[in-house]
ZAMARGU-4260 file (C-alpha; in steps of 0.2 Angstrom, whole numbers, plus 5000, padded with zeros to 4 digits):
<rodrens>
0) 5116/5956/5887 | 5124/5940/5880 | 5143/5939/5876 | 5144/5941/5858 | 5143/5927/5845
5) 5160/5920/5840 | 5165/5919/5820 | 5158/5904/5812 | 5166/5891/5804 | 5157/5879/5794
10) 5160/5863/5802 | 5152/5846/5799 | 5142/5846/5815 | 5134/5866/5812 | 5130/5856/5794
15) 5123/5842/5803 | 5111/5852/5816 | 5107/5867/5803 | 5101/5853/5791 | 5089/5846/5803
20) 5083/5859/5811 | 5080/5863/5794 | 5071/5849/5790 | 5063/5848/5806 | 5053/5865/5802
25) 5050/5860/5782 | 5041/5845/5789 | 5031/5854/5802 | 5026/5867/5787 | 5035/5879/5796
30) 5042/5889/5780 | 5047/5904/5789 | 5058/5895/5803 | 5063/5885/5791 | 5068/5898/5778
35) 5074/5909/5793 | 5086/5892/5796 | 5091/5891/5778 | 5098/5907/5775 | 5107/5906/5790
40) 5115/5890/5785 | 5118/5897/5768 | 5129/5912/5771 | 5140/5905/5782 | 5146/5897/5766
45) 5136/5901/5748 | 5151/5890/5739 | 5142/5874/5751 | 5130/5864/5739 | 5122/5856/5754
50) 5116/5871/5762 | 5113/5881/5742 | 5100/5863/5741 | 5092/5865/5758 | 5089/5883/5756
55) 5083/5882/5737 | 5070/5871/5745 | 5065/5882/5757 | 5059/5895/5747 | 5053/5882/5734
60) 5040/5879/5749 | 5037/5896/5752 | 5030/5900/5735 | 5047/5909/5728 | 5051/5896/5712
65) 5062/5911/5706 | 5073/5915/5720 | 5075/5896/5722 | 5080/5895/5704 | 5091/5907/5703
70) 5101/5898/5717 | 5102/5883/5708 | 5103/5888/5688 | 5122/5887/5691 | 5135/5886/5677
75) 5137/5869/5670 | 5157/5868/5679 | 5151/5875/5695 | 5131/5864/5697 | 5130/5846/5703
80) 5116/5833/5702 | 5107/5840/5716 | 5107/5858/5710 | 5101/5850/5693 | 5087/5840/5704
85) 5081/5855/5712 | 5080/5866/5697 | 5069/5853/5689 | 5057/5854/5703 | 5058/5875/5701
90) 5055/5872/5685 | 5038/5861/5687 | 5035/5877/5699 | 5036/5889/5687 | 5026/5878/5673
95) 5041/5874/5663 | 5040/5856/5661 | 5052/5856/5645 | 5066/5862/5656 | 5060/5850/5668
100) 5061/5834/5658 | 5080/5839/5653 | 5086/5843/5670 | 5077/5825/5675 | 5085/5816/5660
105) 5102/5825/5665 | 5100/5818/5682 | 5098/5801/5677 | 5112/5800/5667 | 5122/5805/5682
110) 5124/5787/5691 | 5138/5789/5702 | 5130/5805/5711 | 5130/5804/5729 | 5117/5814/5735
115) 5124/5829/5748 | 5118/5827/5769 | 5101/5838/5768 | 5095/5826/5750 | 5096/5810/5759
120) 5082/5798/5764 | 5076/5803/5781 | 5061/5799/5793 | 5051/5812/5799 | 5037/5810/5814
125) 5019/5804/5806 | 5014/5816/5821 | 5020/5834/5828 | 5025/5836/5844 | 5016/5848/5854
130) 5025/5865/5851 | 5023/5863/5832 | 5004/5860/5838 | 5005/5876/5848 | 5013/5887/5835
135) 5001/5883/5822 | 4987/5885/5836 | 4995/5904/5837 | 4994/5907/5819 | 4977/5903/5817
140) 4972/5912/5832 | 4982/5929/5825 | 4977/5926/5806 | 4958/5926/5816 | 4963/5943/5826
145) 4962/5930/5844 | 4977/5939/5848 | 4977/5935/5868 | 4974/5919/5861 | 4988/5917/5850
150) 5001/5924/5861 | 4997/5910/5875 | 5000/5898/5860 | 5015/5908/5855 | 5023/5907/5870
155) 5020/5889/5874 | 5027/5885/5859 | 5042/5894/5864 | 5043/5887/5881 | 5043/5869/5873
160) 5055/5874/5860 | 5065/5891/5858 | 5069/5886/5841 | 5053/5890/5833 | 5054/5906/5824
165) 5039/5906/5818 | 5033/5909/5834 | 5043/5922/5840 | 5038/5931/5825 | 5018/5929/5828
170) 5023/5937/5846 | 5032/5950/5835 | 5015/5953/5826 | 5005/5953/5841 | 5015/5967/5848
175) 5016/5957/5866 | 5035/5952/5866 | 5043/5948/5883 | 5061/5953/5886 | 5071/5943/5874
180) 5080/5935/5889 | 5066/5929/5895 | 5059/5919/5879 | 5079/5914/5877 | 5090/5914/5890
185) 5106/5916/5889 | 5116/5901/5889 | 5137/5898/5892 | 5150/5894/5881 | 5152/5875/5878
190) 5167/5867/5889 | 5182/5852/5883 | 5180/5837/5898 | 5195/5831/5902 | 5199/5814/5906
195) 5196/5819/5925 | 5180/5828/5922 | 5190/5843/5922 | 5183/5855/5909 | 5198/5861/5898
200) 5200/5871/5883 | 5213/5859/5873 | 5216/5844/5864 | 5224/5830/5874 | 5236/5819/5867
205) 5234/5800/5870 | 5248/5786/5870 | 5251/5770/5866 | 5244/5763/5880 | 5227/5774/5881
210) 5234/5786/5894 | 5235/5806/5895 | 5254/5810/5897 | 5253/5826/5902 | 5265/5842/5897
215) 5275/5846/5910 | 5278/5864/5903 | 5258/5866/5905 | 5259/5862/5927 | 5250/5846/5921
220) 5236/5854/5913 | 5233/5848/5898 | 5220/5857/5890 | 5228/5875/5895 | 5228/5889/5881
225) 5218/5879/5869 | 5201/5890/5864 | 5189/5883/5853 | 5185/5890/5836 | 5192/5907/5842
230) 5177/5909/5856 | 5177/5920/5869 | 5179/5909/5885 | 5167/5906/5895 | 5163/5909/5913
235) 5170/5893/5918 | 5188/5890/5920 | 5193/5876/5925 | 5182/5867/5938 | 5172/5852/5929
240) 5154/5847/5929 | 5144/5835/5923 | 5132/5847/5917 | 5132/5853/5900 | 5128/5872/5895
245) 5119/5868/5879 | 5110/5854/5876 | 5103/5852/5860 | 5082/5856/5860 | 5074/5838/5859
250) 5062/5847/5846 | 5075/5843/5834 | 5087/5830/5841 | 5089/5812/5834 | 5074/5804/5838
255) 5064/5817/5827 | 5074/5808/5812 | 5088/5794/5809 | 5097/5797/5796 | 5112/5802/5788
260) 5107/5820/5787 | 5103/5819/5803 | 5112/5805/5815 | 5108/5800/5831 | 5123/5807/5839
265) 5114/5825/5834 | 5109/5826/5853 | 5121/5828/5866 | 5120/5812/5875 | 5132/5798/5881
270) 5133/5785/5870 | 5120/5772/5872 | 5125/5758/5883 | 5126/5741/5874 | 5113/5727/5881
275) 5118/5715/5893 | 5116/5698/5884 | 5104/5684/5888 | 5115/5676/5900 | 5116/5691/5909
280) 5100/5692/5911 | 5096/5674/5914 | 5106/5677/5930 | 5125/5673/5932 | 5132/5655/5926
285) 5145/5643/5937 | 5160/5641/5928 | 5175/5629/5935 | 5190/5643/5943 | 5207/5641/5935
290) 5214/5645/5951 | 5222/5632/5961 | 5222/5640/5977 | 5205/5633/5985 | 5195/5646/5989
295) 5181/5647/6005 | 5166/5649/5999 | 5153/5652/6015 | 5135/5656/6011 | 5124/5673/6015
300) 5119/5671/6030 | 5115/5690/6036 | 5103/5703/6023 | 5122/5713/6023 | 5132/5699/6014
305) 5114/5698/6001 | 5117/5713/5997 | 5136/5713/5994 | 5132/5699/5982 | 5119/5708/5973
310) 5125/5717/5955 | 5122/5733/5953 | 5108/5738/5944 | 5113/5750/5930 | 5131/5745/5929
315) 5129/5727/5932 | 5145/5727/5945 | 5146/5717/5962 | 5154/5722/5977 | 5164/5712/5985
320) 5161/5708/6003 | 5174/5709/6016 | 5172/5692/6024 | 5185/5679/6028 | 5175/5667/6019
325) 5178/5676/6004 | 5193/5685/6005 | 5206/5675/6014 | 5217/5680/6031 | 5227/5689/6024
330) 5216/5703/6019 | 5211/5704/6037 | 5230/5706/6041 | 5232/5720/6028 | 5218/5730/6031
335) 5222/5743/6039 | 5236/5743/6025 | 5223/5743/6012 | 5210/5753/6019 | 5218/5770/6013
340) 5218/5763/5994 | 5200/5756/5994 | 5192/5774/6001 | 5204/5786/5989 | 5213/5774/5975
345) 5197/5764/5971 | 5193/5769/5954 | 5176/5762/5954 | 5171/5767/5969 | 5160/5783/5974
350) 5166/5791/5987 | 5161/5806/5997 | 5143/5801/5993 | 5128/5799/6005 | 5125/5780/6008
355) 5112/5771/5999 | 5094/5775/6002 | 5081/5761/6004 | 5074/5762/5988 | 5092/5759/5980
360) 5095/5745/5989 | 5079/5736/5986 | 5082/5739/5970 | 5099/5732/5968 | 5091/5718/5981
365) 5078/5712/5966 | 5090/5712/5954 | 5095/5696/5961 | 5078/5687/5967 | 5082/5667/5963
370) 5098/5668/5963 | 5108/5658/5971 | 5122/5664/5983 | 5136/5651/5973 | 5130/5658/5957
375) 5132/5675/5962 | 5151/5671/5970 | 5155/5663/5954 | 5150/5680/5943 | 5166/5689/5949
380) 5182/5692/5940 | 5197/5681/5938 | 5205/5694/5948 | 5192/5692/5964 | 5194/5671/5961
385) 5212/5671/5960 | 5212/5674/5980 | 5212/5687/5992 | 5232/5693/5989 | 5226/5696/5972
390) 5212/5707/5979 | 5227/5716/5989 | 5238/5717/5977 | 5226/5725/5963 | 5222/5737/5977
395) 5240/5744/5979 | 5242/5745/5960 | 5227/5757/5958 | 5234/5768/5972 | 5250/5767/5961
400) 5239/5773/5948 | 5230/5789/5953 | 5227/5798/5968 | 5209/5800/5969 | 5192/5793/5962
405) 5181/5803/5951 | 5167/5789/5949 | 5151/5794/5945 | 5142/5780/5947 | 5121/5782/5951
410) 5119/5768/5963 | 5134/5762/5969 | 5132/5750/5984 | 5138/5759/6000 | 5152/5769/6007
415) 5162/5768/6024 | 5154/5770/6038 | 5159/5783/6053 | 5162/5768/6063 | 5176/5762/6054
420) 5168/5750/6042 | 5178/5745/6029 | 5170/5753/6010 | 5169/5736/6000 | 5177/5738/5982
425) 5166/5736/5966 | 5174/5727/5953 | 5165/5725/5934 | 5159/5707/5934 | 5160/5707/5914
430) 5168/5716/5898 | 5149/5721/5894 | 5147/5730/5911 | 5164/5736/5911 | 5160/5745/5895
435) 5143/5751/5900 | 5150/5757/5916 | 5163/5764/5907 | 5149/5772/5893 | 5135/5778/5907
440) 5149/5790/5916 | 5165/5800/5914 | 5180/5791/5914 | 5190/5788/5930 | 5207/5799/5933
445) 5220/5796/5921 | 5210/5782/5908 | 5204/5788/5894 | 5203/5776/5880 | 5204/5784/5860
450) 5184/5780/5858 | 5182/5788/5874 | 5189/5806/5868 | 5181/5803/5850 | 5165/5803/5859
455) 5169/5817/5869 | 5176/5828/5857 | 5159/5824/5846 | 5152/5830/5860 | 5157/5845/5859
460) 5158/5850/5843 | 5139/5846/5845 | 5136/5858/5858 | 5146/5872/5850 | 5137/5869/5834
465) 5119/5871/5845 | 5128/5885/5855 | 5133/5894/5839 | 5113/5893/5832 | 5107/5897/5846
470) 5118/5914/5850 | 5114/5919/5833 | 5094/5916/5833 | 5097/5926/5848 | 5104/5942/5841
475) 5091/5940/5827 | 5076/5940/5841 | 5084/5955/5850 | 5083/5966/5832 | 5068/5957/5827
480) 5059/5964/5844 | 5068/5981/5843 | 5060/5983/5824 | 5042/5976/5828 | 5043/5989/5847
485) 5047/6002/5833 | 5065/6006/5840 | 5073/6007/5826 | 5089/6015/5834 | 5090/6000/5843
490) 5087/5987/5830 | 5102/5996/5821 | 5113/5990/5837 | 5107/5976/5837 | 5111/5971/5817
495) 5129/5978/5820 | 5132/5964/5833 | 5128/5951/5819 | 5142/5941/5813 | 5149/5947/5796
500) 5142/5933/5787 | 5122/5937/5793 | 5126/5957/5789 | 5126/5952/5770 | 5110/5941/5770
505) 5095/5949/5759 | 5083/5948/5776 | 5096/5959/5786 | 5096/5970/5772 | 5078/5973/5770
510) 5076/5974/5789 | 5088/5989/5790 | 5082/5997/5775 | 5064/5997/5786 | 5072/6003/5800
515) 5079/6017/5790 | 5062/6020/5782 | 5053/6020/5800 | 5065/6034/5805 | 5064/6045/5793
520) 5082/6043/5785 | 5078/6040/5766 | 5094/6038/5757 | 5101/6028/5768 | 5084/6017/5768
525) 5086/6017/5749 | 5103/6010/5749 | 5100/5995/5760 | 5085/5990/5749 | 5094/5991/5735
530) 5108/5979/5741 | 5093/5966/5747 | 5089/5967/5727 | 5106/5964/5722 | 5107/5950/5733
535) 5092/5941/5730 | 5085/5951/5714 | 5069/5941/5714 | 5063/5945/5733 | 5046/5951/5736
540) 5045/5951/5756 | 5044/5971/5761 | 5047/5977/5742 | 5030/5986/5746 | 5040/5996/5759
545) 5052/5998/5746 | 5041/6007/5734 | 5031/6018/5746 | 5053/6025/5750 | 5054/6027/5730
550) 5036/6037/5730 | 5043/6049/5745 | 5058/6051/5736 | 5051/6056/5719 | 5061/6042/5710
555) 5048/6039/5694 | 5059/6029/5683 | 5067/6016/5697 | 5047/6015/5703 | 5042/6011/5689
560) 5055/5997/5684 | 5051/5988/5701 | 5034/5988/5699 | 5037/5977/5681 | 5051/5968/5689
565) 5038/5960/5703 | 5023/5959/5692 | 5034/5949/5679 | 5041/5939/5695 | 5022/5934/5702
570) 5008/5944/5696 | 4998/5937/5710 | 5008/5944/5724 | 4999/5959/5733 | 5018/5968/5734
575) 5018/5970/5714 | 5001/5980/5714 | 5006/5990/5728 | 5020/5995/5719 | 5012/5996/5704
580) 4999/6007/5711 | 5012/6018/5720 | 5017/6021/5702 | 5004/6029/5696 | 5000/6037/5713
585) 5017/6046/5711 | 5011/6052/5691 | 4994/6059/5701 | 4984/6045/5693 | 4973/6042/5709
590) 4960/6031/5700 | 4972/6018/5692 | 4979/6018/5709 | 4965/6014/5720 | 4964/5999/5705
595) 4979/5993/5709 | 4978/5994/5729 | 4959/5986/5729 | 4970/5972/5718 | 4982/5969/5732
600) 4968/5969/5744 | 4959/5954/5735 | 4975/5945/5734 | 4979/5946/5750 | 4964/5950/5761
605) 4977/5951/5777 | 4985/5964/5768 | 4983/5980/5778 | 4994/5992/5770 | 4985/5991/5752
610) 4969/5996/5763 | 4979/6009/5770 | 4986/6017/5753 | 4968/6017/5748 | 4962/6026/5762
615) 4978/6037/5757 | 4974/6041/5742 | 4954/6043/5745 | 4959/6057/5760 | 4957/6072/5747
620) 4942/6067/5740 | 4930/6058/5750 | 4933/6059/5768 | 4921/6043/5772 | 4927/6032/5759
625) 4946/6035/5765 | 4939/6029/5783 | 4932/6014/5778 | 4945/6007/5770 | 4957/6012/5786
630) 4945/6003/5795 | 4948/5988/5786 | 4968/5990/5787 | 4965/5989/5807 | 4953/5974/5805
635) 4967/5967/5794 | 4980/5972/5806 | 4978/5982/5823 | 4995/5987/5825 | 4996/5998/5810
640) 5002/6014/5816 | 4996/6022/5799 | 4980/6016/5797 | 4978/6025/5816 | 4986/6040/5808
645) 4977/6040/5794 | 4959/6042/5804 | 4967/6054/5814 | 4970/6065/5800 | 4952/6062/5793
650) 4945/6067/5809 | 4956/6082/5810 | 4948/6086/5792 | 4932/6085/5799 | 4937/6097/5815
655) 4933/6081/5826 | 4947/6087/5838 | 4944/6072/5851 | 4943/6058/5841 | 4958/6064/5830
660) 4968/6066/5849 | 4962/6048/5852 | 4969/6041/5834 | 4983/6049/5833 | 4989/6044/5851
665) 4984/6026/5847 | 4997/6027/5833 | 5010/6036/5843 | 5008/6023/5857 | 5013/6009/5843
670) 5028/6019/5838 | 5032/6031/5849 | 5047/6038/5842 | 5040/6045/5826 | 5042/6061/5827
675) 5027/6067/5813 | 5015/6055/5827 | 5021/6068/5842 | 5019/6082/5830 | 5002/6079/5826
680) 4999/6075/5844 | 5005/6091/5846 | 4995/6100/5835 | 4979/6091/5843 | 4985/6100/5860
685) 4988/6115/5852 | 4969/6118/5844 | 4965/6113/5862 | 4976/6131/5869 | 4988/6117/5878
690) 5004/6128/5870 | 5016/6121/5886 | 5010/6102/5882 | 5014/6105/5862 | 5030/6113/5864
695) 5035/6098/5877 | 5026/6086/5862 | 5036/6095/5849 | 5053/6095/5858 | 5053/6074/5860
700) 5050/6072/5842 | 5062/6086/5837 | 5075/6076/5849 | 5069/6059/5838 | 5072/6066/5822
705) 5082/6083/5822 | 5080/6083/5803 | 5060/6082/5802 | 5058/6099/5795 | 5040/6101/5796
710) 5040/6096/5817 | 5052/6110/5818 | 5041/6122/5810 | 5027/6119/5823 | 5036/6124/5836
715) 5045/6138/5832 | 5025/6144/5829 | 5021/6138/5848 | 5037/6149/5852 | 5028/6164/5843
720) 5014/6161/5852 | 5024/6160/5869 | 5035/6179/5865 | 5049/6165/5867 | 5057/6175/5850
725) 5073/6171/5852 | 5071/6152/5851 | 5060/6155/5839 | 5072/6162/5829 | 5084/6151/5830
730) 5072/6137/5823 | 5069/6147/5809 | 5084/6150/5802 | 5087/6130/5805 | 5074/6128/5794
735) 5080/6144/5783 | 5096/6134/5781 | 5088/6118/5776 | 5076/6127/5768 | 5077/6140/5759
740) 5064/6139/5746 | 5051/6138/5757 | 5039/6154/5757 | 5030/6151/5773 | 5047/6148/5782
745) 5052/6167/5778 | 5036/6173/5781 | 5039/6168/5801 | 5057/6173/5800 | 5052/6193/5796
750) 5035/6192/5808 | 5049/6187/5822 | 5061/6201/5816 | 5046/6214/5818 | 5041/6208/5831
755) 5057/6210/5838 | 5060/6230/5830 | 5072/6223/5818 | 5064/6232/5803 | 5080/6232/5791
760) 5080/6212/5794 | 5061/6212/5791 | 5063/6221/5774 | 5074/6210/5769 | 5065/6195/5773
765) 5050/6201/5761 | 5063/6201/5748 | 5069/6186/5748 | 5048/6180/5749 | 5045/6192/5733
770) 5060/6182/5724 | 5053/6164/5730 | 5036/6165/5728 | 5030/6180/5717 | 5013/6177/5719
775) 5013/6179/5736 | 5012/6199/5732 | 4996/6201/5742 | 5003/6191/5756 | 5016/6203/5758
780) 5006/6217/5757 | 4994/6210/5770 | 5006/6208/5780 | 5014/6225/5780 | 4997/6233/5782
785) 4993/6223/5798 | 4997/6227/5816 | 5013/6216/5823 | 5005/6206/5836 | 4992/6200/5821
790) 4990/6181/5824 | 5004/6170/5813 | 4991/6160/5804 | 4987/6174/5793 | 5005/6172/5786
795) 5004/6154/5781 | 5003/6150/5763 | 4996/6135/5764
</rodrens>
């Protein structure tokens, strides 16, 4: 379980990577992930006009002109350029090209807009990478029902980029979901660097000079008690690392695009380091010493001092050899002096590493290939030329400095030996290898220059930004699997975990609302749906969900206003004709229904649940027609638990008692927490004389749904059938309480209390059936006629 997702703040950085990922899916034609994205982006904060733009063109790619309008037909106070700029491309959408023309000639006559970060120029790749490649490989493969084949696809997408959602949704579709810990692992809580490489949880404060002064109240820690955006801390205290906890994905870093929207500083990377120039490169130059002292020059005569002269190859930094020929005397004399300074105080140095491999030194060996030895001697700083007390003096200052050496240098030259070989001191040979040496590692103990911490801090702002999308995609994934497993309880969990912000999004909404419908729990189902609609009025995803709820709830006025509301929205969406149909299904109009579902069927041909509605509606009247058409919802969709159900019943009909067993388990193995799914199962084992296997069905799905009326009905019948009376009993008078219009609900009760010798009970029960169903006379009088142990069924009304 991941640690929960701190409470976001809109910061320029989370506006930077939300825009490009953004942008990153829009140009891959990814309009799920990159609507997904959007609306993420644009609850954090509706009153942000960047993120309002991005989002209004999301779902202006993904066919919704209306919702996207809506978004941007703001007030004339409250809209800018861009909104005006996007609702002219709505409006060319919708067909309206006279509101189109104005909004255009109102954006012209704006000449000092500045467009917002998601509007500006940007480059996107004239090629996909390969995980866009993959996804798009899986959704052909599923809209194709390869479904082995798409989940490899799926999954390779998500291996080359977790931030496709698109992909995870296909999976979702499929059915095959792995844990989401493995698709997305959970990753730690972004760290502060300090100075030191010390991770720290503060901001430091820099001096004059470019120096950390430290608070002495804090112990010398300056980073301690500070907590980033009110986050949780992570399981790192205080030991630094180089490694980072969240890099940003390269699927939608800044190579992908270098803009403004998004900069090249997106990924989480030091800063490039600044090309040595051509005289660098050329080899170094002889230049006449300012020194008077005349120094000793002696050349190389051994492969050691070859190597000594020899920069560095990636920070371009020599060593210096310890000779007398180019140190002088009197660094022989203070040696042992100085040795303690060069192993710890020796701010460019690396030690404590392992000494350098072949490889490294023929490396830094061909860096200088034609050079000669004077040229490479006169390539070190003033400081080396001035003479060796120089040298020795510079040494004892950095051991005044700071006590120990941090330097994370790649390929540093070499290190003392056991023997007592004295580590040779790397000293920057130019301002442009200081600064790329300084660029290419953390900084040394106790320097840290301003543009040093600006950098770092970007940093990790950067990485809290990816860390912040990434967390939240996560809880998303975790309801989004829950919801396509068909745990719903589960799903619920999971949405409660969201931030505040994502709760009041339309597509958390219309997710619980399903998860309410799937288990049973109506009103609350209706409620959530409703505040979807409120929130984005012009919403067509799961609105045929929405009216199938209204058809179980007998809502005829409210069905029939959504069914005008979405065919005025897009009378080409198969959601409109479903609802329209569940319209006149609910007014017993079957004919005009089976018109309207055909309709959705045509539009949509991938739409299994107007093939399911028809089989639905065909069930009473022709048994083969009605298994046609749930054939074609499973062709359409093979994970449609009610087209399975659906055959099941048409089987059951047709006293086909081992295929309805092998349909109806089908469709309790895709949900196996419905409770009407056990209950038929049940009934199944029941024709078969199985009564222990039916009451074991029926008790899961009464501990699923204790409220499923009908369920509990079944087995106070099994309980009959056992002589388990008094349970039975107790089940009925449940279902009496709920109940208490239904007939067939008393007829059990009195049976049970004759069977019991209860007779006072038993005439009163007949009463109360006389008062709620009089013409069940006969009923009554059969049953007072017949013997007590005469079978239940006789007593059912219908």
């Amino acid at each position: 379980m991941s640690q929960d997702v701190p409470l976001a703040v809109l910061t320029p950085h989370l506006c930077r990577r939300y825009s490009s990922l953004v942008w990153y899916c829009l140009d891959a034609n990814l309009t799920k992930s990159a609507l997904f994205y959007a609306e993420r982006y644009f609850v954090l904060d509706p009153k942000n006009h960047d993120a309002r733009h991005l989002y209004a063109t999301a779902l202006l790619q993904a066919d919704q002109p209306h919702s996207a309008y809506r978004l941007v037909n703001l007030p004339l106070e409250a809209r800018c350029t861009g909104c005006v700029d996007v609702a002219a491309k709505c409006c060319m959408k919708l067909g309206r090209h006279r509101q189109a023309r104005e909004a255009l000639e109102t954006c012209l006559r704006d000449h000092t807009y500045v467009p917002s970060q998601s509007m500006n120029a940007r480059t996107a790749k004239a090629f996909p990478d390969e995980a866009i490649l993959c996804c798009h490989a899986g959704n052909t493969a599923l809209k194709g029902n390869l479904h082995e084949s798409a989940a490899m696809s799926y999954r390779q997408a998500l291996a080359l980029n977790p931030m496709l959602w698109e992909a995870f949704e296909g999976l979702c579709a499929i059915g095959d979901i792995p844990p989401v810990e493995n698709l997305f692992p959970v990753r730690s809580l972004p760290e502060r660097r300090s100075g030191d490489g010390v991770t720290s949880t503060s901001i430091p404060v820099a001096t004059g000079a470019g120096f950390f002064t430290p608070d002495t109240g804090n112990g010398g820690n300056l980073f301690r008690g500070w907590k980033p955006m009110d986050a949780p801390p992570g399981p790192r205290d205080s030991i630094g690392t180089t490694d980072s906890s969240f890099y940003g994905e390269p699927s939608f870093q800044g190579p992908i695009r270098a803009s403004r929207s998004q900069p090249t500083t997106l990924a989480v990377q030091p800063p490039a380091v600044r090309p040595l120039s051509s005289a660098d490169e050329a080899g170094p130059v002889t230049k006449k010493l300012r020194s008077t002292v005349r120094q000793r020059t002696a050349p190389p005569s051994s492969a050691a001092a070859d190597t000594h002269l020899k920069p560095s190859k990636s920070t371009g930094i020599l060593p210096v050899a310890s000779g007398p020929g180019l140190t002088g005397d009197r660094t022989k004399s203070s040696k042992a002096r100085a040795r303690p300074a060069l192993t710890i105080a020796n701010i460019f140095s690396s030690s404590g590493r392992p000494a350098q491999n072949t490889a490294a030194s023929s490396r830094s060996h061909a860096v200088g290939l034609g050079k000669p030895a004077t040229g490479a001697a006169a390539r070190r700083s003033s400081r080396l030329q001035s003479g060796g007390s120089k040298i020795a003096k510079t040494v004892r200052d950095r051991r005044r400095v700071t006590a120990k050496t941090r330097s994370q240098s790649h390929e540093s030259g070499a290190e003392e030996e056991p023997g007592g070989t004295e580590l040779p001191a790397f000293v920057p040979t130019s301002p442009v290898a200081q600064n790329a040496h300084s660029e290419s590692s953390p900084p040394p103990s106790g320097i840290w220059t301003a543009e040093q911490e600006q950098a770092a801090q970007e940093a990790y702002e950067t990485e809290l930004a990816d860390y912040h999308i990434y967390e939240v995609m996560r809880k998303f994934a975790s309801a989004a699997r829950a919801m396509a497993l068909y745990n719903c309880r589960l799903c619920l969990e999971e949405l409660e975990t969201l931030p505040a912000q994502h709760k009041r999004s339309a597509s958390v909404m219309a997710m619980l609302g399903k998860a309410h419908y799937e288990l049973g729990q109506y009103p609350e189902a209706e409620r959530a749906f409703e505040a979807a609609r409120n929130l984005e009025p012009y919403r067509l995803w799961d609105m045929e969900v929405y009216s199938t709820l209204l058809w179980h709830l007998q809502r005829n006025v409210r069905l029939s206003f959504l069914a005008q509301e979405l065919l005025s929205t897009d009378p080409k969406s198969p959601q409109a004709w479903i609802a329209v149909g569940n319209c006149f299904s609910l007014q017993k109009e079957k004919t005009q229904a089976l018109t309207c579902f055909r309709r959705a069927a045509q539009l949509d041909p991938t739409c299994a649940y107007a093939y399911t509605l028809s089989g639905h509606e065909s069930i009473d009247e022709d048994l083969s027609k009605a298994i046609n058409f749930f054939q074609s919802a499973l062709r359409a969709d093979a994970r449609h638990y009610n087209a399975w159900y659906g055959l099941g019943t048409c089987y059951m009909r047709m006293s086909k008692l081992r295929l309805a067993d092998y349909h109806y388990k089908k469709a309790s193995q895709i949900h196996p927490q419905n409770a009407v799914l056990l209950g038929c199962v049940g009934v199944v084992r029941e024709r078969y004389g199985e009564l222990d296997k039916a009451l074991e069905l029926f008790s899961s799905a009464i501990e699923y749904s204790p409220e499923n009326a009908l369920v509990r009905y079944h087995r106070a019948k099994i309980l009959i059938a056992m002589k388990r009376y008094k349970e039975a009993v107790q089940d009925l008078e449940h279902l009496r309480d709920t109940s208490p219009e239904e007939s067939n609900v008393l007829f059990q009760l009195a049976r049970v209390y004759r069977l019991m010798g209860d007779e006072v009970k038993f005439a009163q029960l007949l009463a109360e059936v006389r008062d709620v169903a009089p013409k069940s006379a006969g009923k009554i009088r059969k049953l007072v006629e017949t013997v007590a142990d005469v079978g239940e069924e006789t007593m059912d009304e219908g």
